[in-house]
C-alpha positions as CSV (number, residue, x, y, z in Angstrom):
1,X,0.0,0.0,0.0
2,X,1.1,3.3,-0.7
3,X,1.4,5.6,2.2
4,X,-1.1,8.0,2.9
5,X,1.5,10.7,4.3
6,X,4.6,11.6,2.5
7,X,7.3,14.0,2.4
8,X,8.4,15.5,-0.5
9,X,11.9,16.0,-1.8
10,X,12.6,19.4,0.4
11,X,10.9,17.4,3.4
12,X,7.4,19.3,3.6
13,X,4.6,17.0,5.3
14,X,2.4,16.1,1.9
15,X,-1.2,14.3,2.6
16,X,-2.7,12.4,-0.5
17,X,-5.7,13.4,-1.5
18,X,-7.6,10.3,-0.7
19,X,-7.1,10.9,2.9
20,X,-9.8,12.7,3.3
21,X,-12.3,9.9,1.8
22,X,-11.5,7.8,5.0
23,X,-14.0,7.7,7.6
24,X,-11.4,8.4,10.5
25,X,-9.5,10.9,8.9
26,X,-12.7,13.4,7.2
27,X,-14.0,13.4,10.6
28,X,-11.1,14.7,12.1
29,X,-10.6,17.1,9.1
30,X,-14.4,18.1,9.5
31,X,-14.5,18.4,13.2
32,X,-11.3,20.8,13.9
33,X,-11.9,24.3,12.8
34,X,-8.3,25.4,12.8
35,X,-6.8,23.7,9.0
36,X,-3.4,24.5,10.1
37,X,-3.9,22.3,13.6
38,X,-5.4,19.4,11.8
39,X,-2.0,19.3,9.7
40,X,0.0,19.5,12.5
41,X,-2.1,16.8,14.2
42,X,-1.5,14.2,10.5
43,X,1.8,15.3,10.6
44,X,2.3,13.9,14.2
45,X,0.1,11.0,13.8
46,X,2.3,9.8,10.8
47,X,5.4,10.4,13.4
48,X,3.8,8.4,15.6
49,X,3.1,5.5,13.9
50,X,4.7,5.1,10.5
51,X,7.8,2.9,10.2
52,X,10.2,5.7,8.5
53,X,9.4,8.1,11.5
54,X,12.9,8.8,13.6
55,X,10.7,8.6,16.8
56,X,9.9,4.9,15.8
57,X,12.9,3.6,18.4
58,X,11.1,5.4,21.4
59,X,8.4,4.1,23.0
60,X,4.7,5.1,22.9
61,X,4.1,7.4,25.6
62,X,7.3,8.8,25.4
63,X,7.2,9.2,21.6
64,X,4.2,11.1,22.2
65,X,6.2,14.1,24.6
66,X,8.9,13.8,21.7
67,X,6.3,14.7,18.9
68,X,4.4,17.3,21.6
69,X,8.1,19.2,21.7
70,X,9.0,18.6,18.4
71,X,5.5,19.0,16.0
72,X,2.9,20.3,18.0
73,X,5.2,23.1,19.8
74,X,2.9,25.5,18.6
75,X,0.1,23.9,20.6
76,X,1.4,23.3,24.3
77,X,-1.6,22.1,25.7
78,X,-2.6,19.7,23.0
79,X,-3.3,16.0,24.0
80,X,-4.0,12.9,21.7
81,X,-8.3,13.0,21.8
82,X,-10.6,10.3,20.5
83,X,-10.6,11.5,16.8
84,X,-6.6,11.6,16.7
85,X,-6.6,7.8,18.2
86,X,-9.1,6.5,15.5
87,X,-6.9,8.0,12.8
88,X,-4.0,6.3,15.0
89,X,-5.8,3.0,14.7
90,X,-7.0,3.4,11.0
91,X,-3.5,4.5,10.1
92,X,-1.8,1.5,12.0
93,X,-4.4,-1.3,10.8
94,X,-4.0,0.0,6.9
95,X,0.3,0.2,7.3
96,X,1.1,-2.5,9.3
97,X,2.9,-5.9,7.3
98,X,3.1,-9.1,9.1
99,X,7.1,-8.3,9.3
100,X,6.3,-5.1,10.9
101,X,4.6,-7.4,13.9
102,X,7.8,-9.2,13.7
103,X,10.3,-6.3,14.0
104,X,7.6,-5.0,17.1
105,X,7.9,-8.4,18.6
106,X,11.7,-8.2,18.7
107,X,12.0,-4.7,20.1
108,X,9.5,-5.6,22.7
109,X,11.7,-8.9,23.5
110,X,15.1,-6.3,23.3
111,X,13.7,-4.4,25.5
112,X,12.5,-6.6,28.3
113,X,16.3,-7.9,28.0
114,X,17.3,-4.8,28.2
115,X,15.7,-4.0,31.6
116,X,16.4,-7.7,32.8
117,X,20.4,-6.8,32.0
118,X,19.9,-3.7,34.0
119,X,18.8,-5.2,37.1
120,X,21.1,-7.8,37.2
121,X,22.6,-8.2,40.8
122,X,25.3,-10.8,40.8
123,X,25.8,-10.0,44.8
124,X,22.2,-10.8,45.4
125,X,21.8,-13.9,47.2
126,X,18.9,-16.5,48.1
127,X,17.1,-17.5,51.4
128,X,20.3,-20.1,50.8
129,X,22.6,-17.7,50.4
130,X,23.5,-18.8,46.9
131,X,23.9,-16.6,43.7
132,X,20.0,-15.9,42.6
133,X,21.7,-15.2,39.3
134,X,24.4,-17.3,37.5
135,X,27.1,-15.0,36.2
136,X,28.3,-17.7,33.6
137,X,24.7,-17.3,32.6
138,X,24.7,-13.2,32.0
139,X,27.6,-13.7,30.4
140,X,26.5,-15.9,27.6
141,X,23.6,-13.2,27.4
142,X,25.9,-10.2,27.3
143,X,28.1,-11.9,24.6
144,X,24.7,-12.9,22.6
145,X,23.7,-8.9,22.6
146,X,25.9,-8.3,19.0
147,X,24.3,-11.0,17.9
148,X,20.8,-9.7,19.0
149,X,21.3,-6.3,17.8
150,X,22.8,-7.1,14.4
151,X,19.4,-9.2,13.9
152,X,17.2,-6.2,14.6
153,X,18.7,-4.0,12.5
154,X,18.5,-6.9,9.9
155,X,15.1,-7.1,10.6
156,X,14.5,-3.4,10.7
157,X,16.2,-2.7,6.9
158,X,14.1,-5.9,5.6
159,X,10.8,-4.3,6.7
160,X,12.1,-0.8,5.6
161,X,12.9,-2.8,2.2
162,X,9.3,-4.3,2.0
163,X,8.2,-0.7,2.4
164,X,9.8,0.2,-0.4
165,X,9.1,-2.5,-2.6
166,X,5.8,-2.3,-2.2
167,X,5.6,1.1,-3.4
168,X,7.4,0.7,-6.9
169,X,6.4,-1.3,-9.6
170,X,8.4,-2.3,-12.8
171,X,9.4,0.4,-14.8
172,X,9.4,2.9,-11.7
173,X,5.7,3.2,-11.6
174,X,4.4,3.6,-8.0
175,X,1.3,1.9,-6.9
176,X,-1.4,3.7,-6.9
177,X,-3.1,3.7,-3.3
178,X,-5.9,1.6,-4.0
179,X,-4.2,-0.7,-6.6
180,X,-4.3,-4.4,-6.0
181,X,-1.3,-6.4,-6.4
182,X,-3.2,-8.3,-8.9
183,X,-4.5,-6.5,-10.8
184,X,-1.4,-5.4,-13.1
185,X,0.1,-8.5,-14.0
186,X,3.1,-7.1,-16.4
């Protein structure tokens, strides 16, 4: 699918027309009064979800603070509402691959390694007194974390790569955004 936010080659936010034909999206286009909020407030929600967004690597909530500061400085007071999470959720549901839920997985399971790693106490001891972590153990885990992180980002540039591919089409030809993958055999 063809994204429904882009930027074009001097980086200005661009939203294709057919946006505004999706039920989540014309209602938040037809409910706001101020045009130049509602484009701030695409702009974030494609920072917030879409896989080529730089806030991608931080997670939700604070993603959220990051685009507050960074998009919507001109609107200190503004917080996600019901009409900006349905576009969230439309926007998710019609970008999201089966690798993307693969790559999420991963940085979900990084992450949890990442706090485990943190709190590792190798002085902490038992009822017993024994080690209540093996240090051989977090070793193996701290020598596996090249390993780890080489596959993410292997991960990460396939699913940038599907991306990609799925938006050009022999002879350089993008897909148009409603275009089945069927439907142009040559």
């Amino acid at each position: 699918m063809k994204h429904i936010f882009e930027t074009d080659e001097q980086g200005n936010f661009i939203i294709a027309p057919q946006v505004l034909s999706i039920k989540e999206f014309a209602t938040l286009h037809k409910k706001r009064k101020n045009k130049a909020l509602v484009k701030a407030e695409l702009s974030a929600i494609w920072f917030f979800i879409d896989m080529r967004s730089p806030y991608m690597r931080v997670d939700e909530d604070e993603r959220w603070k990051c685009i507050q500061d960074d998009v919507l400085y001109m609107y200190p007071d503004w917080e996600p509402d019901q009409l900006i999470n349905a576009c969230i959720e439309k926007y998710r549901e019609m970008s999201r691959t089966r690798s993307m839920d693969t790559l999420d997985a991963a940085w979900i399971a990084q992450k949890e390694l990442d706090q485990f790693l943190s709190n590792v106490d190798l002085n902490e001891r038992d009822n017993n007194n024994k080690p209540v972590f093996n240090a051989k153990q977090v070793m193996d885990m701290l020598n596996g974390v090249p390993k780890t992180v080489k596959s993410l980002q292997d991960t990460q540039r396939l699913v940038e790569n599907e991306i990609a591919e799925s938006l050009i089409l022999r002879g350089g030809r993008e897909k148009a955004e409603f275009e089945d993958d069927n439907t142009n055999p040559d």
